[in-house]
C-alpha positions in Angstrom: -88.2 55.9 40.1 -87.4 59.1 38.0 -85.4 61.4 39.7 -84.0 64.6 38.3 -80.8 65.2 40.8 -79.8 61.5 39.9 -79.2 59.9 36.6 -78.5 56.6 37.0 -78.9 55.7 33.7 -76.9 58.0 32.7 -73.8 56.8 35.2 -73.9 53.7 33.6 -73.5 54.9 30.5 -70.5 57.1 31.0 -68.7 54.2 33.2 -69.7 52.1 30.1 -68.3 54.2 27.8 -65.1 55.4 29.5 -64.3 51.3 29.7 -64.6 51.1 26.1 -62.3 54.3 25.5 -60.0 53.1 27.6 -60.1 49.2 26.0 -59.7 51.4 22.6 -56.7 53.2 23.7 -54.8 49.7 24.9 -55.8 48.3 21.4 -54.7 51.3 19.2 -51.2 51.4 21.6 -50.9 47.7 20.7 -51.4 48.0 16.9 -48.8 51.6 16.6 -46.4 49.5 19.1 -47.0 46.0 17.4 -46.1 44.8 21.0 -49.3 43.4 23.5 -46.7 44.1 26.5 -44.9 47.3 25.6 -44.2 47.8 29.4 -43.3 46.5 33.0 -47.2 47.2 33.1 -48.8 45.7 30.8 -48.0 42.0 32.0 -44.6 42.2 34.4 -43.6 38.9 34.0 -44.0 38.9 30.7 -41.7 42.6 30.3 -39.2 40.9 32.4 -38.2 37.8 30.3 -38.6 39.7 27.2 -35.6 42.6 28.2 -33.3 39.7 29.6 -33.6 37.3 26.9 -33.2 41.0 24.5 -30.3 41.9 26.9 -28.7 38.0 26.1 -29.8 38.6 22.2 -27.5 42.1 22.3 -24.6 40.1 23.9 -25.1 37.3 21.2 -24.6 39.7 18.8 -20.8 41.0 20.0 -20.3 37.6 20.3 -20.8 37.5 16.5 -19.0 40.6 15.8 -16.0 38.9 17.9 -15.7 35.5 15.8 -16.2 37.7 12.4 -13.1 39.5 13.8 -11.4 36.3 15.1 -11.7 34.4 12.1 -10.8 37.6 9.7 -7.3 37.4 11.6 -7.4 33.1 11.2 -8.4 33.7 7.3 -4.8 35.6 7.0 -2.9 33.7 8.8 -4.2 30.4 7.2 -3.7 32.0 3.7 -0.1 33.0 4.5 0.6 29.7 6.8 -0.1 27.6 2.8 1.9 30.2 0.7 4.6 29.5 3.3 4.4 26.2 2.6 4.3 26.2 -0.8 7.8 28.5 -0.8 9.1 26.2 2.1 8.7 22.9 -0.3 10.4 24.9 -3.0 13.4 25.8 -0.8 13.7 22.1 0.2 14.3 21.2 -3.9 16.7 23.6 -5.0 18.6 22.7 -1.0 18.4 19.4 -2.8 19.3 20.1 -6.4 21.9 22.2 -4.7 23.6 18.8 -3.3 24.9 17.7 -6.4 25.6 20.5 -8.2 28.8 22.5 -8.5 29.9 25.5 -7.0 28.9 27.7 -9.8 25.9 26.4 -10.0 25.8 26.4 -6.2 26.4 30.2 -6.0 22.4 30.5 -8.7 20.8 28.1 -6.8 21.9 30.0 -3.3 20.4 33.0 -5.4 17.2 32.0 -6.0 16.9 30.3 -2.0 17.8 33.9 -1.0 15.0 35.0 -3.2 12.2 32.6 -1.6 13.8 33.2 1.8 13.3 37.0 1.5 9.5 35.8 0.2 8.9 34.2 3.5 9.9 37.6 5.7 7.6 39.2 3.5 4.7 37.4 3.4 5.0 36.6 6.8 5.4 40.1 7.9 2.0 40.8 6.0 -0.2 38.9 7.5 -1.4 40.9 9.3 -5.0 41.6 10.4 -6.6 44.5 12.9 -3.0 45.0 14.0 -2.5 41.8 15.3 -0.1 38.9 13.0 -0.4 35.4 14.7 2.3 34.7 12.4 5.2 36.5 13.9 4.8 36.6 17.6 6.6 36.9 20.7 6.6 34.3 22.7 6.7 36.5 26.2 3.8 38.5 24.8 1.2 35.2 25.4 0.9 31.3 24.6 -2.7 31.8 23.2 -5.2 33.6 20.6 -8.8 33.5 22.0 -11.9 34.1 20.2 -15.4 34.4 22.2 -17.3 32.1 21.2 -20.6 32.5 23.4 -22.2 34.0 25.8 -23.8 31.6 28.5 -26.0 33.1 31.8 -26.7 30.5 33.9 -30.2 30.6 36.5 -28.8 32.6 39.4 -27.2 35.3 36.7 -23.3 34.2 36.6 -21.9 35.1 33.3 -19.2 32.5 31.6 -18.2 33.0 28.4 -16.8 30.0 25.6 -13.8 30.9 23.6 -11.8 29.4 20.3 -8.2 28.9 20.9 -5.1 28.6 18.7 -1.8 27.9 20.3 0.5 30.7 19.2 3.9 28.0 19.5 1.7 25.8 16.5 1.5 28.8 14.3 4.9 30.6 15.3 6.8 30.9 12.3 8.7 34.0 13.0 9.9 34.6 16.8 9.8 38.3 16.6 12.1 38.2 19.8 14.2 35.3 19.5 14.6 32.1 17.1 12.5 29.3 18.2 9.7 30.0 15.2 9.5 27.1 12.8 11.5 28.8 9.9 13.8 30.3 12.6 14.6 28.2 14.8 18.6 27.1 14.3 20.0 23.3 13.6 23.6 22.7 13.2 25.4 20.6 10.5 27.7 17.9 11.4 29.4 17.3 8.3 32.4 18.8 7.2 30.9 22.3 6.7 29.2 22.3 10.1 26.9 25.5 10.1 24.4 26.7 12.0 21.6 27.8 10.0 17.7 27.7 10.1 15.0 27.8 7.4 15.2 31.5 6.7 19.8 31.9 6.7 20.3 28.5 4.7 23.1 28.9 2.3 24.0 26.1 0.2 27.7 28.1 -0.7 29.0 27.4 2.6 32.8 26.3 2.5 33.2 22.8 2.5 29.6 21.5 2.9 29.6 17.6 2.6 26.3 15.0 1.8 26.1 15.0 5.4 25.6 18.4 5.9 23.0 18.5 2.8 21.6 15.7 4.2 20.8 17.6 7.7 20.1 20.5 6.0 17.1 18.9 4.5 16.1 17.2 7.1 15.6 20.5 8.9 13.9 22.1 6.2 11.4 18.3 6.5 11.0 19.4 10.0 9.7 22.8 9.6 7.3 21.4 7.0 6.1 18.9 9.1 5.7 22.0 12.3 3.8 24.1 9.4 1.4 21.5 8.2 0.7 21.0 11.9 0.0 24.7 12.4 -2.0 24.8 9.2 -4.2 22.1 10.9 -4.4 24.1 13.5 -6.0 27.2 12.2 -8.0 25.0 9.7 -9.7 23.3 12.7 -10.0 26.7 14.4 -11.8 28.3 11.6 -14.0 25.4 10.7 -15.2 25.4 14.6 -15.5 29.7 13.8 -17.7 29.1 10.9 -19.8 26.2 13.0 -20.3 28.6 16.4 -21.0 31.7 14.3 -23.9 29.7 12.4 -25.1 28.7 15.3 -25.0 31.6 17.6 -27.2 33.2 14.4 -29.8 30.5 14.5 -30.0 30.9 18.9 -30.4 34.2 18.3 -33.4 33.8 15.7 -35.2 31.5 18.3 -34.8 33.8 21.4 -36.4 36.4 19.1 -39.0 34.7 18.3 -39.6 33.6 22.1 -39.8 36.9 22.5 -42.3 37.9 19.9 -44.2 34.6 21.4 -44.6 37.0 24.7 -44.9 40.0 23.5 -45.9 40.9 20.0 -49.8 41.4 19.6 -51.3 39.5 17.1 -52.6 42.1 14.2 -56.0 40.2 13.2 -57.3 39.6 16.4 -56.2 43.4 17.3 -57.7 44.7 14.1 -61.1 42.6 15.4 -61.3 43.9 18.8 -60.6 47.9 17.4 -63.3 47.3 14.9 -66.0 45.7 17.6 -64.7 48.7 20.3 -65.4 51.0 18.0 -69.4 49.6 17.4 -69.6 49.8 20.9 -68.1 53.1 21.3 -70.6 54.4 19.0 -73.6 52.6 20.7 -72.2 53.9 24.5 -72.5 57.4 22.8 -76.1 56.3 22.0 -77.3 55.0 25.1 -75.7 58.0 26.6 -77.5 60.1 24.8 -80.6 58.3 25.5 -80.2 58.2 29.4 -79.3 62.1 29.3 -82.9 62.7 27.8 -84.5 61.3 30.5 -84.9 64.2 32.5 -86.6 66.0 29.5 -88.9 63.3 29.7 -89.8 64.6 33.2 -90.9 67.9 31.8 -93.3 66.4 30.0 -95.4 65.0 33.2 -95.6 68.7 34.6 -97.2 69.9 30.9 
């Protein structure tokens, strides 16, 4: 039937071609976005394990910002921990060369201990990194250094984080509020000369210092060597497990991202497809619509 107050080829037409617009429109958003679910939307499941496992990705990222700052301060502190060593070992010669030598020579030897002593303080006080020294602690100020390590949400949403730790009483050497570091802590003599001393105060001129006395004092300095090579074990292990969680957290947060992009991100070629097909059909709706609004011209044409 033709009827001139309704076109109902001309409906169809239009709905046709306001579906492709609208099909157009989703595909042109998804190729400028490069994302198939840009919003809560567009698939809601979808949106809502994308921006949690984004939200987890952000908090793996501090995480790597905290071990990069964590093992900056290990770095320093492992570096100084050897050259302490290193100046420690020396010490422990001349203390020995020192033994048998005579009081003249006694008073040069005790000059260049005084010298590598005033080395440790130093180099000790300088290690320092972001403000804090590991080195030279007090002991009432905490037993611990932690370094976050990751970031773990479990199924019903509770947060627990991992951390790296290095017992500060391992890598004491200075007691910034007391003597029991490794190079300050104090042993006593019971030779002839019996003096108190500790790593950093030896003196080899002390009046009437005997083989025993030598003998204790080297023993002492053999204890704070073996206390340092444990500390340097310490931090050694502590930056090795650094270097091992930071590669890893990198690599976790690779694959969440690409989980993500598994969800969301629209693949170009088929999107590039679809635009070019929406677009033949866009220009064949404007065609048929065309067509179906010159049906009522073709009316006219019974009444000539």
């Amino acid at each position: 039937m033709a009827s001139i107050n309704t076109n109902a080829s001309a409906m169809t037409a239009l709905q046709t071609l306001n579906t492709i617009s609208k099909n157009m429109a989703t595909t042109q958003s998804r190729i400028s976005t490069g994302l198939r679910v840009a919003d809560a939307s567009d698939n809601a499941a979808y949106w809502s394990i994308a921006t949690t496992m984004r939200s987890d990705n952000k908090a793996n990222s501090v995480v790597q910002d905290a071990m990069g700052l964590g093992a900056g301060k290990i770095d320093t502190a492992y570096t100084a921990m050897n050259d302490a060593i290193g100046v420690v070992d020396q010490i422990k010669e001349k203390v020995l060369l020192a033994k048998s030598a005579s009081t003249e020579d006694r008073a040069k030897i005790q000059t260049e201990i005084s010298a590598l002593q005033s080395h440790l303080t130093d180099s000790i006080g300088s290690a320092s990194y972001a403000g804090e020294n590991i080195l030279n602690t007090d002991p009432a100020a905490g037993t611990s250094m932690s370094v976050i390590s990751s970031y773990n949400r479990d199924s019903s949403g509770a947060v627990t984080t991992g951390t790296i730790d290095v017992t500060l009483s391992d890598v004491r050497l200075i007691d910034s509020a007391g003597n029991t570091g490794i190079l300050d802590t104090t042993f006593t003599t019971t030779g002839t000369g019996a003096v108190t001393q500790s790593v950093l105060t030896l003196d080899v001129t002390a009046a009437n210092l005997d083989s025993t006395d030598f003998d204790e004092m080297l023993t002492g300095v053999e204890s704070a060597l073996s206390d340092m090579a444990t500390g340097a074990a310490s931090l050694g292990a502590a930056k090795s497990r650094i270097d091992l969680q930071k590669e890893f957290v990198s690599k976790l947060s690779d694959a969440i991202d690409r989980g993500v992009g598994t969800l969301v991100d629209a693949d170009m070629n088929e999107e590039s497809a679809r635009l070019s097909a929406l677009q033949v059909q866009q220009q064949l709706g404007v065609q048929a619509l065309s067509i179906a609004n010159s049906n009522a011209q073709n009316v006219l044409s019974l009444f000539r």
